[in-house]
GUPATI-398317 format. One record per residue (C-alpha): x, y, z; residue in one letter. Coordinates in steps of 0.05 Angstrom, whole numbers, plus 5000, padded with zeros to 4 digits. Example, Ala and Ser with C-alpha at 12.3 -4.5 7.8 and 13.67 -1.06 7.14 Angstrom:
# GUPATI-398317
524649105156a527349795143s
//
This chain:
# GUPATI-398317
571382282032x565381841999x560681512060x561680982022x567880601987x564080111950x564780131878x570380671882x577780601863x582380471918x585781001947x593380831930x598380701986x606380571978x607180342050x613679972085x612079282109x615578662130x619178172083x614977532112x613877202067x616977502009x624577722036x625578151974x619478581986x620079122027x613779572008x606579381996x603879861935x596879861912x599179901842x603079161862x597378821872x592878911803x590678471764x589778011829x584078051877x586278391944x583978332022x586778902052x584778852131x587079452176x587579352247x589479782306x595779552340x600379052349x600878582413x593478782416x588178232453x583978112396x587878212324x592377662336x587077082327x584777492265x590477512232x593776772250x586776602230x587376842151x594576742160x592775952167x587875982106x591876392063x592475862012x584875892002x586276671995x590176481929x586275901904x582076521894x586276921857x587077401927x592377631956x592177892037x595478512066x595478752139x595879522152x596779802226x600080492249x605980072286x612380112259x615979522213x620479382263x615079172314x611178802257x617778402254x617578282330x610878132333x611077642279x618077242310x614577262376x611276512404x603876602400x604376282478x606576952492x601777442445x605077362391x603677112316x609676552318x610576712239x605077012182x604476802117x603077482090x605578182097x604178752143x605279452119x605880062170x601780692172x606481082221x603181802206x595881482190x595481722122x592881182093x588180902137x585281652138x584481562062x579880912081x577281282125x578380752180x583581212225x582081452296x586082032311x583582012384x587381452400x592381452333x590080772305x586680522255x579780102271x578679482253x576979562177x575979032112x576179222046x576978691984x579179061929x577878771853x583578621805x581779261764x582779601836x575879771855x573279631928x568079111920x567178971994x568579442064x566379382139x569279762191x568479382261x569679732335x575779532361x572378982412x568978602354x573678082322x574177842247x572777152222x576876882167x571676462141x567177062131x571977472085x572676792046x564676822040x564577482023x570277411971x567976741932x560577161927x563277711894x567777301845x561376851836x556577371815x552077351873x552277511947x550576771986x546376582041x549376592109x550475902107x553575802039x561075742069x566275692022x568875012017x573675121957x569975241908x566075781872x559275901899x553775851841x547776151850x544875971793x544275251826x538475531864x534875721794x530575041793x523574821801x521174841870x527375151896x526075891919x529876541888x528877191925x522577251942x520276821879x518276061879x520075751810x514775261788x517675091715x521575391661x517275621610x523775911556x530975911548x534076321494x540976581476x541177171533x535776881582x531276321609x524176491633x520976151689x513376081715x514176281785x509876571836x511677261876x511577141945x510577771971x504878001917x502377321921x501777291837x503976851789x509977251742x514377091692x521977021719x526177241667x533777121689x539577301645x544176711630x551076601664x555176861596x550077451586x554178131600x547678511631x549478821698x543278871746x544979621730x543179591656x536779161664x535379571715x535480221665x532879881617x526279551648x525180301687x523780601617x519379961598x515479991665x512280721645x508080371585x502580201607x498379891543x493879241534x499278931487x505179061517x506678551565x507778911646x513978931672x513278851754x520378851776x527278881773x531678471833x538778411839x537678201912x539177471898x546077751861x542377641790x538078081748x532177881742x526078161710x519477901731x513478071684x506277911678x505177191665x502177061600x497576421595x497676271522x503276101460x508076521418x505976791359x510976321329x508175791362x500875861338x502876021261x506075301262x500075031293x495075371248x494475861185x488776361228x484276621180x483777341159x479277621200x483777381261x490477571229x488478251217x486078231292x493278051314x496378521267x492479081295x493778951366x501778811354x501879461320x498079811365x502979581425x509179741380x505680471368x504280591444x512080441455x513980931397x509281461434x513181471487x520181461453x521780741461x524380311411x523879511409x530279331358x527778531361x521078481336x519477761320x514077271332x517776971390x516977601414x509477681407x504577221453x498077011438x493276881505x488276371506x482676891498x486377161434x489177851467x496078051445x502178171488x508578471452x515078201494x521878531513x521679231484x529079501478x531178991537x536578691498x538279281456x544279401511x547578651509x553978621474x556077981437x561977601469x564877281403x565177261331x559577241279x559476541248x556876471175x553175861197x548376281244x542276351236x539876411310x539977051359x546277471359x548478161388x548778891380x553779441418x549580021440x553780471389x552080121339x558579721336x555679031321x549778731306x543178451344x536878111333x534677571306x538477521227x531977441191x526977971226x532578531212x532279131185x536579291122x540879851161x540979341224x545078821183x550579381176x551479541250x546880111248x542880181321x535279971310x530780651299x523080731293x523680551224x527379951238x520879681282x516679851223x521179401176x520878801225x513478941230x512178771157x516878161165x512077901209x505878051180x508377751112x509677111152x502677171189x499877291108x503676671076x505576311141x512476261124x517576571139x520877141092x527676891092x529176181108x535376031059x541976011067x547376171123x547376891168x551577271113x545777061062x540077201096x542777971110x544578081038x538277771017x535278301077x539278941032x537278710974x529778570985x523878710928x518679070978x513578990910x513878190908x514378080977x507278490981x504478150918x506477510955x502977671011x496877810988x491778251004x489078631050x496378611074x500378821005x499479641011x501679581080x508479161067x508879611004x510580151048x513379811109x518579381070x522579971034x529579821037x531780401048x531080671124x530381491091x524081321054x521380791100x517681411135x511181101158x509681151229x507380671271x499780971280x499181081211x500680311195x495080231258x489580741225x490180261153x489779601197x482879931225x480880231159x481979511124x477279181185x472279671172x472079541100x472278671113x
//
């Protein structure tokens, strides 16, 4: 028996129970309730001095139950026939004086054994709560002694959390509808232990905030995954662990993961400076200080290589600039898990998405690689393609492909000229795109340190 339901399936049940409401139901089945959102509350006997408040009391809000999409089931060891006589029974005289939805009997205790609620002391089940998801996993369970009483209102708190994404404060009581907590994600407002100050980026998976750590007492960068995004806390979580390890001037530090608010979040070192993107449209830096970019952006990219970790999004939105000119590479292989939720529209030129099996794309359409624009997963060789994407646009300060709709700019990606495109940048940059820019990912076989070693050897020789 797990110590812990939470996140398992449900065990099944095909129990007998009473035909209130329903009088053409005469069993309550696990497998009857999917697809629909399930409170299944066990309690110990009927006529009992506590259970009937608890149940008249979700019995009365049952129609908030299905607003929800929930359905409610009662489970006790007593027989049907005293559910039925309980339920007919006045409550003047202990009884529920009619219930608006079932109760099943348990006789033998089998199933309340199975959630592991039964006392075979005193052959009854304890008081135990379990809300089970429409896809039958237990989402929620608390077993109470049989002296502590159940509030309806707190199972509808509990419930509208979980279908809201987020577990609530104690005093965010259901009133109907859905509780949001991304209405807490604003300025001056306080998330976890984090107090926002301003948003500093929104893109297509996240927006980034400016916010100070409470507990550290730091300023850090927020970065919370939007509403539509399908990362699980889980998946950040996996994701930012392998990230966290580096430990490199120009790769920007990843501080946390928290999931305590009920979204993931990923707070980072705060950056006081612009996007690389940001500065190129500002300026045309000369040489000297785009070769003293390049070198530090490749020299991030080759510490992540080192240690087996591939970016998959290089771009200069991903690259900041501080005010004192040191480099910090952003979100290495953080959004290499998110999945896109629709089609691919020819008109795109924005962010999009990649399966982790390679089943789709992701990036950015014109920073990818040739074998990224046919669903391939990113590779090493994939970051050194990007790499030379952006240094072309750091050499000519435009960008390498600006024409025409998504489905353009990834044939124009397949069928790139690595020669012109390094002619066009001009030296000391063309050998490097030379060999960075081969279409084809077999060939492409420059590593990462070696592009660093001719960035160094080029300084020396300036």
């Amino acid at each position: 028996m797990p110590s812990t339901f939470v996140g398992n399936p449900a065990p099944p049940f095909d129990l007998p129970c009473t035909r209130r409401p329903d009088p053409s139901r005469n069993r309550a089945r696990l497998v009857d309730y999917k697809g629909r959102w399930l409170a299944l509350v066990f309690y110990p006997r009927d006529f009992s001095m506590v259970c009937p408040t608890e149940l008249i009391g979700l019995s009365q809000r049952v129609e908030e139950f299905r607003d929800l999409g929930c359905d409610l089931l009662g489970v006790s060891c007593d027989p049907v026939e005293l559910h039925d006589r309980w339920i007919a029974t006045p409550k003047s005289q202990g009884g529920l004086g009619g219930l608006n939805f079932p109760l099943a009997s348990d006789v033998d205790g089998e199933i309340s054994t199975a959630y592991g609620v039964f006392d075979p002391r005193r052959n009854l089940a304890l008081r135990g709560t379990f809300i089970v998801d429409p896809e039958g996993i237990i989402q929620y369970e608390v077993i109470h002694s049989l002296s502590i009483g159940r509030r309806s209102q707190e199972v509808l708190r509990v419930l509208t959390a979980l279908q809201s994404g987020g577990l609530c404060r104690e005093d965010w009581m259901t009133d109907g509808s859905n509780i949001d907590p991304y209405q807490i994600l604003q300025p001056g407002n306080i998330f976890s232990h984090y107090h926002l100050d301003s948003e500093i980026g929104a893109g297509t998976f996240a927006r980034v905030y400016l916010a100070r750590d409470l507990q550290l007492d730091r300023p850090v960068a927020l970065k919370v995954f939007n509403r539509d995004c399908p990362v699980t806390p889980s998946t950040a979580l996996a994701e930012a662990r392998s990230v966290a390890a580096l430990n490199h001037p120009n790769i920007c530090t990843i501080y946390a993961v928290d999931d305590a608010a009920g979204l993931p979040v990923i707070a980072m070192e705060y950056i006081q400076g612009r996007t690389l993107s940001s500065r190129l449209r500002m300026e045309r830096p000369p040489i000297d200080d785009l070769l003293h970019l390049a070198r530090q952006i490749a020299g991030g990219v080759a510490a992540a290589h080192d240690a087996g970790i591939i970016h998959g999004d290089l771009k200069p939105d991903n690259i900041m600039v501080a005010d004192d000119g040191l480099v910090k590479v952003l979100d290495f292989g953080l959004a290499r898990r998110v999945d896109r939720l629709g089609p691919v529209q020819t008109d795109e030129t924005s962010e999009f998405g990649i399966a982790e099996n390679g089943d789709g794309l992701f990036g950015t359409p014109r920073y990818l690689a040739p074998e990224q624009t046919l669903g391939d997963p990113a590779t090493f060789a994939s970051d050194v393609f990007s790499l030379g994407i952006v240094f072309y646009e750091m050499a000519t300060g435009i960008p390498a492909f600006t024409e025409g709709n998504v489905l353009q700019v990834m044939h124009q990606i397949r069928n790139i000229d690595a020669d012109a495109m390094a002619v066009a940048a001009g030296e000391p940059f063309t050998p490097l795109l030379r060999s960075m820019l081969v279409p084809d990912p077999t060939r492409r076989d420059v590593p990462m340190r070696r592009i660093v070693a001719e960035i160094d050897a080029v300084c020396e020789s300036v």
